[in-house]
N, CA, C and O atoms as CSV, one atom per row, in Angstrom:
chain,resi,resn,atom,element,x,y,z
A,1,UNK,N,N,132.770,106.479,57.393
A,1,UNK,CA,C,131.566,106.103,58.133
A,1,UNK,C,C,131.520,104.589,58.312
A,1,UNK,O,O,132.000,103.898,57.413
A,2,UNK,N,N,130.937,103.954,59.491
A,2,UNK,CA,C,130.761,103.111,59.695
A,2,UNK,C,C,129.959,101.999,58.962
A,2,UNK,O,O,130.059,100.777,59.078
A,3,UNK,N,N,129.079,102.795,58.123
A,3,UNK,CA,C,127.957,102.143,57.520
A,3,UNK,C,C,126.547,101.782,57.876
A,3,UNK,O,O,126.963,101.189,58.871
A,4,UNK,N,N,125.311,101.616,57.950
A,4,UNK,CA,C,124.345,101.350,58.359
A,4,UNK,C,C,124.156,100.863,59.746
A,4,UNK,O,O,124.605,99.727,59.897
A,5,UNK,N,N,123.496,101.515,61.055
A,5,UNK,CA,C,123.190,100.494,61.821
A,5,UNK,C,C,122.537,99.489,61.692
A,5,UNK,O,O,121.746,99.355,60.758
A,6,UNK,N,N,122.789,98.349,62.837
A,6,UNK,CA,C,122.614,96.569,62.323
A,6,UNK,C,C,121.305,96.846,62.992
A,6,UNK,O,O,120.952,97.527,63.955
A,7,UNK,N,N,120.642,95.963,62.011
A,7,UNK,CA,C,119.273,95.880,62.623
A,7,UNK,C,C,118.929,95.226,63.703
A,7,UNK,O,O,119.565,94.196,63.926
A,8,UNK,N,N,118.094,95.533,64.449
A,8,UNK,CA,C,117.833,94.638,65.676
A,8,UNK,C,C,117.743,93.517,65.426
A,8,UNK,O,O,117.669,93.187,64.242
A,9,UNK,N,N,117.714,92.364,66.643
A,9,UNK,CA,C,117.501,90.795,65.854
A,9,UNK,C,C,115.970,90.142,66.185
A,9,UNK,O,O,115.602,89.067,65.709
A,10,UNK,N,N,115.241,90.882,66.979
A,10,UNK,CA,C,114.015,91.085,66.583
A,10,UNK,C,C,113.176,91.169,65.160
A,10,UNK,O,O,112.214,90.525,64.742
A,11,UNK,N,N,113.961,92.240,64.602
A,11,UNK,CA,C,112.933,92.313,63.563
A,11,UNK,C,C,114.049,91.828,62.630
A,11,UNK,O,O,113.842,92.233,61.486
A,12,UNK,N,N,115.082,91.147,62.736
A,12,UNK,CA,C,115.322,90.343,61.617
A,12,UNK,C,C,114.809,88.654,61.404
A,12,UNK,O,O,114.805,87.873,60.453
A,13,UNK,N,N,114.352,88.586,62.995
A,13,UNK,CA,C,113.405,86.919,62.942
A,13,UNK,C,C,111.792,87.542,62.519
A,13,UNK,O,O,111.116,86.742,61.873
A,14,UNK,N,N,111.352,88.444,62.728
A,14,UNK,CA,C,110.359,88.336,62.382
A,14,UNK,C,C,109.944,88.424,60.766
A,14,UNK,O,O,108.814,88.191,60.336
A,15,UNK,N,N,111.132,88.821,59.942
A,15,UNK,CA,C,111.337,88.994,58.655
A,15,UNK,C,C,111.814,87.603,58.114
A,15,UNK,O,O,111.651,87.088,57.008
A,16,UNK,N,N,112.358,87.222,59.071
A,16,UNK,CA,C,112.823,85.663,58.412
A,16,UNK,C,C,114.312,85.707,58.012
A,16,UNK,O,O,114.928,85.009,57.207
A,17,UNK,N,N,114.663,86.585,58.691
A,17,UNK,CA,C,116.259,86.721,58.663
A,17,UNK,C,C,116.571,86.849,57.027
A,17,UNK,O,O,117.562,86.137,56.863
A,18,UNK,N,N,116.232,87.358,55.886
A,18,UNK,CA,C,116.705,87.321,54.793
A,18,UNK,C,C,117.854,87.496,54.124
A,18,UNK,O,O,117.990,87.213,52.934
A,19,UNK,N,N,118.702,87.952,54.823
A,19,UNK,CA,C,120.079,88.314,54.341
A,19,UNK,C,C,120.536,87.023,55.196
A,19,UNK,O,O,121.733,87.123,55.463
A,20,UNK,N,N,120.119,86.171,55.565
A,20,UNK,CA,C,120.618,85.088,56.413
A,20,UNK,C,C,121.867,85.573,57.374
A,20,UNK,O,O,122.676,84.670,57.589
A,21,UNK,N,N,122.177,86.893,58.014
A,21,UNK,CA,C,123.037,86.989,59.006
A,21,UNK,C,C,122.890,85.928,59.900
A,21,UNK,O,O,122.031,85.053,60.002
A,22,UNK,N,N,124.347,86.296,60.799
A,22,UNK,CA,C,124.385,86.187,62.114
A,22,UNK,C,C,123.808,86.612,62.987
A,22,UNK,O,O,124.114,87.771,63.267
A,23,UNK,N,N,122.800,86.001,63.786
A,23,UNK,CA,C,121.748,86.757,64.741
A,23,UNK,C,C,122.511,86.558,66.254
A,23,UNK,O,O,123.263,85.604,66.453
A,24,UNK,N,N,122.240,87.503,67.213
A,24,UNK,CA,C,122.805,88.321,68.307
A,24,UNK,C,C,121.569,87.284,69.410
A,24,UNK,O,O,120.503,87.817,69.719
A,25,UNK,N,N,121.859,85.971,69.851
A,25,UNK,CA,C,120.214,85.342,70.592
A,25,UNK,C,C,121.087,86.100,71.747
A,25,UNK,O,O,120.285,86.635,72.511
A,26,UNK,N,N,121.629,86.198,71.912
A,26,UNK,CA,C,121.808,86.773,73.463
A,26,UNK,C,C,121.467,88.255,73.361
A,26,UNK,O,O,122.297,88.345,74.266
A,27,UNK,N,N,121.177,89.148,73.208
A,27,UNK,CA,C,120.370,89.997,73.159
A,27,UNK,C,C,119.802,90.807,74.551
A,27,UNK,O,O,118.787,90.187,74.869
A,28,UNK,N,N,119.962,91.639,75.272
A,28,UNK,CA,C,119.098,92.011,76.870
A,28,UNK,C,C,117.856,91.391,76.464
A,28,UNK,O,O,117.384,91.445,75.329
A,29,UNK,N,N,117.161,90.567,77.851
A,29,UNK,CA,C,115.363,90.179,77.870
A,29,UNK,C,C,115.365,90.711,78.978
A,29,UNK,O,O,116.198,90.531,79.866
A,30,UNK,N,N,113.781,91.888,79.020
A,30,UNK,CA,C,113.850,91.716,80.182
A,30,UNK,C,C,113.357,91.512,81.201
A,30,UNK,O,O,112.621,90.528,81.121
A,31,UNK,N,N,113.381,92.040,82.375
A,31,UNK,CA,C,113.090,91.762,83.702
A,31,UNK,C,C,113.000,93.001,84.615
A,31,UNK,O,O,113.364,94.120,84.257
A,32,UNK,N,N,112.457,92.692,85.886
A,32,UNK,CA,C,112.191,93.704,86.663
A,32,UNK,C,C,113.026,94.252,87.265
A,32,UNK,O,O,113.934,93.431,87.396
A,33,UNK,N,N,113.390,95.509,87.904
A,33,UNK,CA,C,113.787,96.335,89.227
A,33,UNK,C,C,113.874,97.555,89.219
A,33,UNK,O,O,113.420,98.256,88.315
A,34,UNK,N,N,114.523,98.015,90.315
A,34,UNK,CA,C,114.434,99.150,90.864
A,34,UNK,C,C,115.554,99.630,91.384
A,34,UNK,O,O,116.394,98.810,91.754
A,35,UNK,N,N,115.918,101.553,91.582
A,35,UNK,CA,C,117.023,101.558,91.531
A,35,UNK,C,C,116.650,103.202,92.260
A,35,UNK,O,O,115.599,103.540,91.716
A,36,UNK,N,N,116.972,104.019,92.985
A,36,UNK,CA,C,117.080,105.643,93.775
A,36,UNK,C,C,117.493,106.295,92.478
A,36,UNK,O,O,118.267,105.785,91.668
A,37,UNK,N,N,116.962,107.357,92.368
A,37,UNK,CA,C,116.829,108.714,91.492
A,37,UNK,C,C,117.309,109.494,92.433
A,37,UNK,O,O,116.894,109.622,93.584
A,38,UNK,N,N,118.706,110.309,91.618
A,38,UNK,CA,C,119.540,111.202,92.566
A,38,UNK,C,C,117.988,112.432,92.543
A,38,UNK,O,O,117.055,112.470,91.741
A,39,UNK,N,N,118.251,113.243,93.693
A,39,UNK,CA,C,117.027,113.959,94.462
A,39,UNK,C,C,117.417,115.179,93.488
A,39,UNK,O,O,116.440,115.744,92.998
A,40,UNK,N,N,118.582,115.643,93.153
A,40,UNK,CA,C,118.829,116.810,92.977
A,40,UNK,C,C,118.790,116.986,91.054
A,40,UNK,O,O,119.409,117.900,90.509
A,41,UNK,N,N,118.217,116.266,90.496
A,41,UNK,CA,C,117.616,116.158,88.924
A,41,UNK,C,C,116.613,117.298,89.219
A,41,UNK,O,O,116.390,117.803,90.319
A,42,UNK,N,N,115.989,117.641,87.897
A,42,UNK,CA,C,115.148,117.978,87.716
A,42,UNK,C,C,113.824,117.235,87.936
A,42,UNK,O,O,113.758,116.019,88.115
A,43,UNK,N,N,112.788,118.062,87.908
A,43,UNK,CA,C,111.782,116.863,87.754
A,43,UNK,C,C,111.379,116.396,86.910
A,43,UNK,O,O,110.663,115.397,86.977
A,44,UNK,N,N,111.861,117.228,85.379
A,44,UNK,CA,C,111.855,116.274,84.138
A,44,UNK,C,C,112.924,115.124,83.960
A,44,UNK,O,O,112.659,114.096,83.337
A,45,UNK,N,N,114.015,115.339,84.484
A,45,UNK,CA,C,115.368,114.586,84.761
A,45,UNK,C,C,114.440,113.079,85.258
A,45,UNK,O,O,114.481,111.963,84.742
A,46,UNK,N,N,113.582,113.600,86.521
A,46,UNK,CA,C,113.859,112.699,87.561
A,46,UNK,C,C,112.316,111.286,87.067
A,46,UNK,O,O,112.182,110.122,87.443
A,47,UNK,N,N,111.473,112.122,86.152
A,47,UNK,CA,C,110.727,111.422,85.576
A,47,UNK,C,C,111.393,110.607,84.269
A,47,UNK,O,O,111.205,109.398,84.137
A,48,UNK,N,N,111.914,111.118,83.646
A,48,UNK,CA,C,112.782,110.162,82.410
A,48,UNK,C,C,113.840,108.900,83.337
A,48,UNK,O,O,114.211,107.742,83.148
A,49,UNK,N,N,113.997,109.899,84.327
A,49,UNK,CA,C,115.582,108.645,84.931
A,49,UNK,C,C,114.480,107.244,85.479
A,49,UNK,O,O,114.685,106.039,85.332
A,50,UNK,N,N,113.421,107.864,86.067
A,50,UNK,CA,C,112.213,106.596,86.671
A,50,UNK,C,C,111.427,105.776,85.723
A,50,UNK,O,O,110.977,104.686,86.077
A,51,UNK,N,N,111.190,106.379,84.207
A,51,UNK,CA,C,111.058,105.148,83.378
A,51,UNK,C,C,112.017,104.611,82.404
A,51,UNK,O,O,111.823,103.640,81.672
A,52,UNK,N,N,113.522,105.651,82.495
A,52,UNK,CA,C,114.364,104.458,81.362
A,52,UNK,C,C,115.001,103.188,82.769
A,52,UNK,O,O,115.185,102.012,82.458
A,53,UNK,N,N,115.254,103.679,84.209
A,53,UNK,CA,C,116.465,102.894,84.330
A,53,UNK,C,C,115.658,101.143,84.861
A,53,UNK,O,O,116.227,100.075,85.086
A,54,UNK,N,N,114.041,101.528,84.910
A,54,UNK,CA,C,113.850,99.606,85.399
A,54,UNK,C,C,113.915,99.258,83.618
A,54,UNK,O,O,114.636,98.348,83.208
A,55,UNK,N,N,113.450,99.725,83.092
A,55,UNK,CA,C,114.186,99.178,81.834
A,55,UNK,C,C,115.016,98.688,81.133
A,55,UNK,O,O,115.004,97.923,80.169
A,56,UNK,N,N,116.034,99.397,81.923
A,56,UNK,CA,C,117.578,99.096,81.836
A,56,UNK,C,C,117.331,97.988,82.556
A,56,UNK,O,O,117.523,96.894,82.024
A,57,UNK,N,N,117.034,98.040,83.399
A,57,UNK,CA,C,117.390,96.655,84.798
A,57,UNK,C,C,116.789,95.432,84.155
A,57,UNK,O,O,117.545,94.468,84.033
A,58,UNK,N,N,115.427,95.308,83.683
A,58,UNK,CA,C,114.897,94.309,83.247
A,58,UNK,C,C,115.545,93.972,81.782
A,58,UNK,O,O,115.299,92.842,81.359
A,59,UNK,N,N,116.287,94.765,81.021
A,59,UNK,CA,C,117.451,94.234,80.078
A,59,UNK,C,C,118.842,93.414,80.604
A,59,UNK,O,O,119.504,92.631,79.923
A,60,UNK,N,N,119.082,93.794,81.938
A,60,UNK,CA,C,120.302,93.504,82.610
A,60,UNK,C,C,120.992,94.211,82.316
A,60,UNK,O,O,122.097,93.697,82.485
A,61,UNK,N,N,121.106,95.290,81.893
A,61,UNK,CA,C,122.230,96.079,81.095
A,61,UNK,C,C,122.552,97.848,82.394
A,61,UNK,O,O,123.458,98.656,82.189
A,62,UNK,N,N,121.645,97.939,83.435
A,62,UNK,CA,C,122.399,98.403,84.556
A,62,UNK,C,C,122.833,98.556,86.000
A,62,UNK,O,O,121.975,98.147,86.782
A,63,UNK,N,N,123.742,98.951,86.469
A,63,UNK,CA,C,124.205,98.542,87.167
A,63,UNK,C,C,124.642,99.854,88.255
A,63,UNK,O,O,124.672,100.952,87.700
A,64,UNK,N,N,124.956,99.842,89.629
A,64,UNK,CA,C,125.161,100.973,89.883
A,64,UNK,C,C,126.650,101.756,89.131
A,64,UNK,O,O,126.750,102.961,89.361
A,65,UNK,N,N,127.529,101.246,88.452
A,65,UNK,CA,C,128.470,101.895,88.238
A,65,UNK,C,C,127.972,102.643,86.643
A,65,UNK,O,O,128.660,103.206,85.792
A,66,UNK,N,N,126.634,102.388,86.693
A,66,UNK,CA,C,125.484,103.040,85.282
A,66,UNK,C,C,125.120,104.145,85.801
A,66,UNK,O,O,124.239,104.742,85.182
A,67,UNK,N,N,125.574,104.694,86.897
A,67,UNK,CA,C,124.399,106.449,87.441
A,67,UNK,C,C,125.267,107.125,86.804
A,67,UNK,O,O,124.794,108.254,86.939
A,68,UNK,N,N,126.121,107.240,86.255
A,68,UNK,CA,C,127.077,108.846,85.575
A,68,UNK,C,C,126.112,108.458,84.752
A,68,UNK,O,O,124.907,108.682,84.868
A,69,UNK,N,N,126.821,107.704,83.680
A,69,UNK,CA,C,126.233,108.262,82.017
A,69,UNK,C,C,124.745,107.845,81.549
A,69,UNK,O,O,124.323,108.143,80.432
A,70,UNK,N,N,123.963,107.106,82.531
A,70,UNK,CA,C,122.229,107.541,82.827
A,70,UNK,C,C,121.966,108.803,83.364
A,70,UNK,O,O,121.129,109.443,82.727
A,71,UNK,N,N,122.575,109.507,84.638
A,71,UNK,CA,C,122.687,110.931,84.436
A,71,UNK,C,C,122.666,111.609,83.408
A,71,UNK,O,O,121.607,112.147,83.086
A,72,UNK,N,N,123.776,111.760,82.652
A,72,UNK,CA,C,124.053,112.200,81.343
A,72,UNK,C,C,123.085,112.329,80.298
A,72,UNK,O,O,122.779,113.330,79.651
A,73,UNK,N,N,122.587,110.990,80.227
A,73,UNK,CA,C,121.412,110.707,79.206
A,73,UNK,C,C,120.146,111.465,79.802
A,73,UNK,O,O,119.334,112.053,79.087
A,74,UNK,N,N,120.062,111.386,81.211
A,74,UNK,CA,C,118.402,112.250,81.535
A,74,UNK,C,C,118.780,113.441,81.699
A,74,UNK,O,O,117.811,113.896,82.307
A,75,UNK,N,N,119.676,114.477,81.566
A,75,UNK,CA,C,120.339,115.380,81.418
A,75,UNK,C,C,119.834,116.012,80.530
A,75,UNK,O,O,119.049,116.960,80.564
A,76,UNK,N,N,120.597,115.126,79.174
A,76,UNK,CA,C,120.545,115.726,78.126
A,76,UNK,C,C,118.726,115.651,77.653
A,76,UNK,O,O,118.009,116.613,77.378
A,77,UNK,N,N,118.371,114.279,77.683
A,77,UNK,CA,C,116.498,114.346,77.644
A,77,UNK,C,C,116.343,115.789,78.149
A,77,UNK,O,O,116.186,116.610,77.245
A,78,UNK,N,N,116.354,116.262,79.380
A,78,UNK,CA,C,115.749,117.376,80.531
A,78,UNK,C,C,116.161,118.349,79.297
A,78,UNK,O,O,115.280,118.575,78.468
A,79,UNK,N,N,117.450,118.945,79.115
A,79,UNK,CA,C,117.834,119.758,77.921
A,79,UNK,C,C,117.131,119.707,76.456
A,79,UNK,O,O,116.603,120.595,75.787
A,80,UNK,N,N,117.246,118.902,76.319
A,80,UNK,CA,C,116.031,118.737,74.619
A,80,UNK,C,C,114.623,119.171,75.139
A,80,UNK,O,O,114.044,120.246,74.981
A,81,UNK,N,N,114.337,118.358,75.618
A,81,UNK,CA,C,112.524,118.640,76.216
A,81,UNK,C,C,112.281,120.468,76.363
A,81,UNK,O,O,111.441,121.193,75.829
A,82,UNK,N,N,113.624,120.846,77.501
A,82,UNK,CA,C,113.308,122.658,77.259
A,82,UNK,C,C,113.744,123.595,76.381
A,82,UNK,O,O,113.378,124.767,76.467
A,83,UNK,N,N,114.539,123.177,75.487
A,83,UNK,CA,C,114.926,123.580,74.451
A,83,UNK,C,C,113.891,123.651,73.295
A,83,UNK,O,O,113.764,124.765,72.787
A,84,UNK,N,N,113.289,122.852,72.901
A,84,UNK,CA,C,111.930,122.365,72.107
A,84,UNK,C,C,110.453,123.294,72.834
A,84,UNK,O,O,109.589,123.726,72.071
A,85,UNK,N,N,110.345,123.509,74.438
A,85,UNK,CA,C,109.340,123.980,74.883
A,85,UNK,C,C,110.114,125.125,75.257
A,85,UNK,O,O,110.287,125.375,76.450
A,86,UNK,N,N,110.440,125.612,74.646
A,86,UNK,CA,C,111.184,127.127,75.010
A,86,UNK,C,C,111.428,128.200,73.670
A,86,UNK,O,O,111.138,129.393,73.576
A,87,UNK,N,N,111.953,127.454,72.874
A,87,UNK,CA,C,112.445,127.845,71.659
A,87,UNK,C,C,111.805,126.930,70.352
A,87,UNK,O,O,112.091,127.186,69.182
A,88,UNK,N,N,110.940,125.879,70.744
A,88,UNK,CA,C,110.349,125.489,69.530
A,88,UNK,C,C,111.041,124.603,69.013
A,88,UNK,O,O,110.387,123.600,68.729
A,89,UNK,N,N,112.189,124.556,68.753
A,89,UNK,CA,C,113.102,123.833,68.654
A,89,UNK,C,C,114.296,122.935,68.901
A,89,UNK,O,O,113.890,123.191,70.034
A,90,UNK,N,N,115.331,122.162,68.999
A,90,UNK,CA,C,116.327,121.265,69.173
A,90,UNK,C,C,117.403,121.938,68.758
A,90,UNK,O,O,117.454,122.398,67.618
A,91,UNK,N,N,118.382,122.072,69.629
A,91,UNK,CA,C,120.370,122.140,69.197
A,91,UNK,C,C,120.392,121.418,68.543
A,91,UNK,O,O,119.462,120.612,68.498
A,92,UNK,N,N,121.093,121.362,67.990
A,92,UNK,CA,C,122.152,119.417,67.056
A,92,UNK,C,C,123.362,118.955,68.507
A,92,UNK,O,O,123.745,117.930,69.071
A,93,UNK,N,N,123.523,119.997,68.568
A,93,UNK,CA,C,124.429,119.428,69.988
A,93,UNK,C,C,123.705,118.378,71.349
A,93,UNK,O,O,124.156,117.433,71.997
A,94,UNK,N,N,122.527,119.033,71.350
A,94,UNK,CA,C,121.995,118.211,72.292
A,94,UNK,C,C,121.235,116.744,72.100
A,94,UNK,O,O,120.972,115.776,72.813
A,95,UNK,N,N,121.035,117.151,70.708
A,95,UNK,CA,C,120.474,116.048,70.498
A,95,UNK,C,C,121.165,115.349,69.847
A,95,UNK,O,O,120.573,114.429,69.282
A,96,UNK,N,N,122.793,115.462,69.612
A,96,UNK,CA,C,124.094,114.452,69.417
A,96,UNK,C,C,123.988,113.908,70.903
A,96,UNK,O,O,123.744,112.781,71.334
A,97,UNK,N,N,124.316,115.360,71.659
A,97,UNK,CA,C,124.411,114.487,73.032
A,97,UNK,C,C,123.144,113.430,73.565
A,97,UNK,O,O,123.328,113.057,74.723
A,98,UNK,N,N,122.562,113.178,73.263
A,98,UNK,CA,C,121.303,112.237,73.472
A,98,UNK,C,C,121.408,111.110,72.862
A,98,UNK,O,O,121.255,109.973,73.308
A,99,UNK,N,N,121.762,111.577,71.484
A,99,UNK,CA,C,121.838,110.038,70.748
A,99,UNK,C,C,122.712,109.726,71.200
A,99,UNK,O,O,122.342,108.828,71.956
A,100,UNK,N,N,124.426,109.908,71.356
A,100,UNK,CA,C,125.603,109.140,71.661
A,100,UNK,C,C,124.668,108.125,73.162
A,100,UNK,O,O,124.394,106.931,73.274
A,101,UNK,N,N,124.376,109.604,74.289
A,101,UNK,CA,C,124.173,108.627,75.368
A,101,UNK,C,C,123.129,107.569,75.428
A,101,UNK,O,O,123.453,106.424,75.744
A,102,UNK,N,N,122.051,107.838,75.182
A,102,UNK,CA,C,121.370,106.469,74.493
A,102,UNK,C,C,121.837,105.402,73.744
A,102,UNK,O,O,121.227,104.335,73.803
A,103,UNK,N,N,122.923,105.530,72.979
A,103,UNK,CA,C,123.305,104.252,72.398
A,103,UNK,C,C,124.052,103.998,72.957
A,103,UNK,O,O,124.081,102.771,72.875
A,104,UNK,N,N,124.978,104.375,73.709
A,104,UNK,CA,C,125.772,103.655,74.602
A,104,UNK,C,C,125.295,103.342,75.766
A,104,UNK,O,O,126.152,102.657,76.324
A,105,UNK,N,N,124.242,103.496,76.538
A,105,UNK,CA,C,123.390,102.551,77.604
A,105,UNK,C,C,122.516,101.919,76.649
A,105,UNK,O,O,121.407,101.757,77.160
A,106,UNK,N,N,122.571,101.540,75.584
A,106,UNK,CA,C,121.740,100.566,74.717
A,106,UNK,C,C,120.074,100.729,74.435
A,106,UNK,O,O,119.214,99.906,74.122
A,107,UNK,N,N,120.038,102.033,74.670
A,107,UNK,CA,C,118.664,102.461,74.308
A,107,UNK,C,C,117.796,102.613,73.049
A,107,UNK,O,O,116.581,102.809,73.077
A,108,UNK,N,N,118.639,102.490,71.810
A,108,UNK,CA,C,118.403,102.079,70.708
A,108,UNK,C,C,118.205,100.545,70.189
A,108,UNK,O,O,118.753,99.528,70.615
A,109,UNK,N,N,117.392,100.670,69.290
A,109,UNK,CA,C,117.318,99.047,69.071
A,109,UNK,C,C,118.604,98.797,68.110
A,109,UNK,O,O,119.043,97.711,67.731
A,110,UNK,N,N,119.153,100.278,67.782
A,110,UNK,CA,C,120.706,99.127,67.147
A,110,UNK,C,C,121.787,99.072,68.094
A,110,UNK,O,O,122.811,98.435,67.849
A,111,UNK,N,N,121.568,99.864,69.426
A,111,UNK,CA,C,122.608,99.773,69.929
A,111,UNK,C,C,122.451,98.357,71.087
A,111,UNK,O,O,123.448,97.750,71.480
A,112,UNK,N,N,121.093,98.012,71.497
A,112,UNK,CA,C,120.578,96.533,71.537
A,112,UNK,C,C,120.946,95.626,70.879
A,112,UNK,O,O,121.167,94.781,71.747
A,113,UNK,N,N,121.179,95.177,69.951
A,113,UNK,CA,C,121.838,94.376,68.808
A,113,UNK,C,C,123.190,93.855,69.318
A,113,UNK,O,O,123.489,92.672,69.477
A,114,UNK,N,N,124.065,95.081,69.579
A,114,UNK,CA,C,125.114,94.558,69.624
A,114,UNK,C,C,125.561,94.101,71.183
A,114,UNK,O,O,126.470,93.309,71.430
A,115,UNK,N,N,125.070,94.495,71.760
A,115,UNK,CA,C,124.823,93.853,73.634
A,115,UNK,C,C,124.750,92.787,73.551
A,115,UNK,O,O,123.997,92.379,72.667
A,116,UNK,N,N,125.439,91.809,74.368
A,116,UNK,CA,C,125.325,90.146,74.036
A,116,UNK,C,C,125.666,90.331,76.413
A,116,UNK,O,O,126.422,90.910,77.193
A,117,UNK,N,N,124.407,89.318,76.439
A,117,UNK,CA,C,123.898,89.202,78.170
A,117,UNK,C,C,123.937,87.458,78.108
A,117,UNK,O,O,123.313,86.591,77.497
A,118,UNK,N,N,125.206,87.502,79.256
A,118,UNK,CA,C,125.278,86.054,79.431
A,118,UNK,C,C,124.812,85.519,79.669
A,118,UNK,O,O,123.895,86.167,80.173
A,119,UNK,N,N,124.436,83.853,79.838
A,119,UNK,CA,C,123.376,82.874,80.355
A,119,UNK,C,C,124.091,83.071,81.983
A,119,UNK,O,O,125.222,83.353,82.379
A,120,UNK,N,N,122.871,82.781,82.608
A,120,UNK,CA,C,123.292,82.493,84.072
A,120,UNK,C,C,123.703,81.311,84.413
A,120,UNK,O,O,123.596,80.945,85.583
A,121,UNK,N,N,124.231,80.530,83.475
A,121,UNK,CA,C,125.086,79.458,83.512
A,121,UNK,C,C,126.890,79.221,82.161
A,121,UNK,O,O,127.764,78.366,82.016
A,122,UNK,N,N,126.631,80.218,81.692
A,122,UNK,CA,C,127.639,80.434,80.932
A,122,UNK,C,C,128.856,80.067,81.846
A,122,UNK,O,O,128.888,80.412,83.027
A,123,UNK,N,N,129.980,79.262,81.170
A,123,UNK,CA,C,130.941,78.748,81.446
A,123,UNK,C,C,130.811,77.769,82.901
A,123,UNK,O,O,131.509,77.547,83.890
A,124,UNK,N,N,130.265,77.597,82.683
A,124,UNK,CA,C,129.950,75.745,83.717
A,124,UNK,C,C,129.421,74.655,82.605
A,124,UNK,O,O,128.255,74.633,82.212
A,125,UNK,N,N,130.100,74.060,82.307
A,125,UNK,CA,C,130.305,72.775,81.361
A,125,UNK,C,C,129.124,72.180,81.831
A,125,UNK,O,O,128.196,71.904,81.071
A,126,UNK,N,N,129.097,71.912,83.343
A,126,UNK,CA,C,128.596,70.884,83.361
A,126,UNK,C,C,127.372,70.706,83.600
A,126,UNK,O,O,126.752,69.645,83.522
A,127,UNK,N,N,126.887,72.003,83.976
A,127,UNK,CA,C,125.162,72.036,84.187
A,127,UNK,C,C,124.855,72.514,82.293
A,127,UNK,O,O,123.730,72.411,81.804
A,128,UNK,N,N,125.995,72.981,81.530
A,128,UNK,CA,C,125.390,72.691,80.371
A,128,UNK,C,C,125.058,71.509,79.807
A,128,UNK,O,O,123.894,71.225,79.525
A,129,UNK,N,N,126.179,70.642,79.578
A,129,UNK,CA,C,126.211,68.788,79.609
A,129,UNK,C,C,124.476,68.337,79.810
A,129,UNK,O,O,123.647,67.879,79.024
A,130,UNK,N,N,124.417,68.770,81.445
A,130,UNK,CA,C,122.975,68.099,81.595
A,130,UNK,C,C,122.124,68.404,81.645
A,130,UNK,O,O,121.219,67.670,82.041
A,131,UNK,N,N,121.826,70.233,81.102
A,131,UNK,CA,C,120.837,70.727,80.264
A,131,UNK,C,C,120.131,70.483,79.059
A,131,UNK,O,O,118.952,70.498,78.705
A,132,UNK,N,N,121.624,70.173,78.363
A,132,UNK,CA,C,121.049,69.331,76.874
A,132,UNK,C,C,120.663,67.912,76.731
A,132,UNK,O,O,120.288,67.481,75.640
């Protein structure tokens, strides 16, 4: 096993960083937009895909080559949600499949952590130079 997920770096400044790690400042912040919901989702699909993906966007973290495995992820949401209102209960399968796809579009706050979003000046020397 991998060992513990890393805590967000949120709540390791608000703790005061005590283990004195390495903190992640680049981190998704975010910001606004907007993006088409394939028509042919569900309409539970198509309501989860309309509030995770400006989310995503205002993290910076998607992009159009992000509609498969955001598919995937409101997929599997649409699947848990009727599985639970059907049967009362959750697969483990589906709700593996949920967690993997959520942490890999960074929908967790540990899988946030490890996302590092460049400055919009990263690698130009020289508007750094005369920033500082």
């Amino acid at each position: 096993m991998p060992g513990p997920a890393p805590t967000p770096t949120k709540l390791k400044l608000l703790a005061g960083n005590p283990g004195k790690e390495r903190l992640n400042r680049r981190e998704p912040q975010p910001r606004g937009g907007d993006l088409p919901c394939p028509d042919w989702l569900s309409d539970f699909a198509k309501a989860e895909w309309r509030r995770i993906v400006p989310i995503m966007q205002q993290c910076r973290v998607f992009t159009a080559a992000d509609a498969a495995p955001v598919v995937a992820y409101v997929v599997a949401f649409d699947a848990l949600y009727r599985s639970v209102t059907t049967k009362g209960t959750a697969s483990p399968a589906t709700l593996a499949a949920l967690r993997q796809a959520a942490a890999e579009l960074g929908l967790t706050p540990a899988s946030r952590s490890r996302i590092v979003v460049p400055d919009s000046n990263d690698g130009d020397k020289a508007e750094t130079y005369f920033a500082a």
